[in-house]
C-alpha positions, 0 to 999 in steps of 0.5 A: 344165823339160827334164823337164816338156816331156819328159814332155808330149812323151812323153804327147802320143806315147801319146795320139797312138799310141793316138787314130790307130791307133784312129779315124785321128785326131789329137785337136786339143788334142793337137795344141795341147799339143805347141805349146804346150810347143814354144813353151815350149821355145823360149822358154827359148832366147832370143827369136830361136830363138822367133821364128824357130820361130814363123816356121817352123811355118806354112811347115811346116804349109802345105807339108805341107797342100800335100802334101795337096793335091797327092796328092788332086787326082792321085788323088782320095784323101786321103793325109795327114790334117789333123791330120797337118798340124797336127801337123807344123806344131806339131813344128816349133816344137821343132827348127831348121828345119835338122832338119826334113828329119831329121825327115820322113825318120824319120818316114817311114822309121819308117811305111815300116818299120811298114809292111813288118813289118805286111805280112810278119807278116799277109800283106797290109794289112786297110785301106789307111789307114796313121797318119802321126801315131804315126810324126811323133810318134815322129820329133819325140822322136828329132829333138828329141833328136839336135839338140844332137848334131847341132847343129855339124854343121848349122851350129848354135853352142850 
């Protein structure tokens, strides 16, 4: 089952890369799917685990929707896309919520170093808009795999 959830990870990530660095959306059955399978990851570690991610997602979601929010009002500009926000909210069914704040540092991380690159290689950004969604994809691959390397490090017995 691993292999299968790996699978539906890896090509939610490609449509994701593609979808948002095109049209800066993020497909909400996309956003579903990884759900969905995280759901059925969960599962399969036990009712509590389950629980606890369901428990878990919709704090993620409406901390990130808060983000949101915040930088609009103080700037008068949206910063982070909703389907970034449901996106965030359904990655987080695939880790403990003690990996989360792994999780936002990658992906930030990564959009930062894309950034830089981008803006080395052409001298200058064409837009503004930058896709948060390839990045928290990205980030919820390499979380979801360091998590049972790191597990007795956060407190973690598996």
């Amino acid at each position: 089952m691993t292999l299968i959830l790996t699978a539906v990870l890896i090509i939610c990530f490609g449509i994701i890369c593609f979808v948002d660095f095109r049209w800066l959306v993020i497909p909400n059955s996309v956003n579903v799917a990884l759900l969905l399978a995280g759901l059925t990851f969960r599962l399969q570690q036990g009712w509590v685990e389950t629980m606890t991610a369901c428990a878990f997602a919709p704090l993620v979601a409406l901390l990130m929707w808060t983000i949101r929010h915040v930088h609009f009002r103080l700037t008068g500009r949206v910063g982070l896309g909703l389907g970034d926000v449901k996106l965030a909210g359904g990655a987080a069914v695939w880790f403990s919520p003690w990996m989360f704040p792994i999780f936002l540092f990658l992906a930030s991380s990564l959009a930062l170093i894309f950034l830089l690159v981008t803006i080395l290689a052409r001298k200058g950004l064409s837009t503004g808009k930058v896709p948060f969604g390839p990045f928290l994809a990205g980030s919820l691959i390499i979380t979801w795999n360091l998590e049972p390397l790191l597990g007795s490090f956060i407190g973690q017995v598996s």
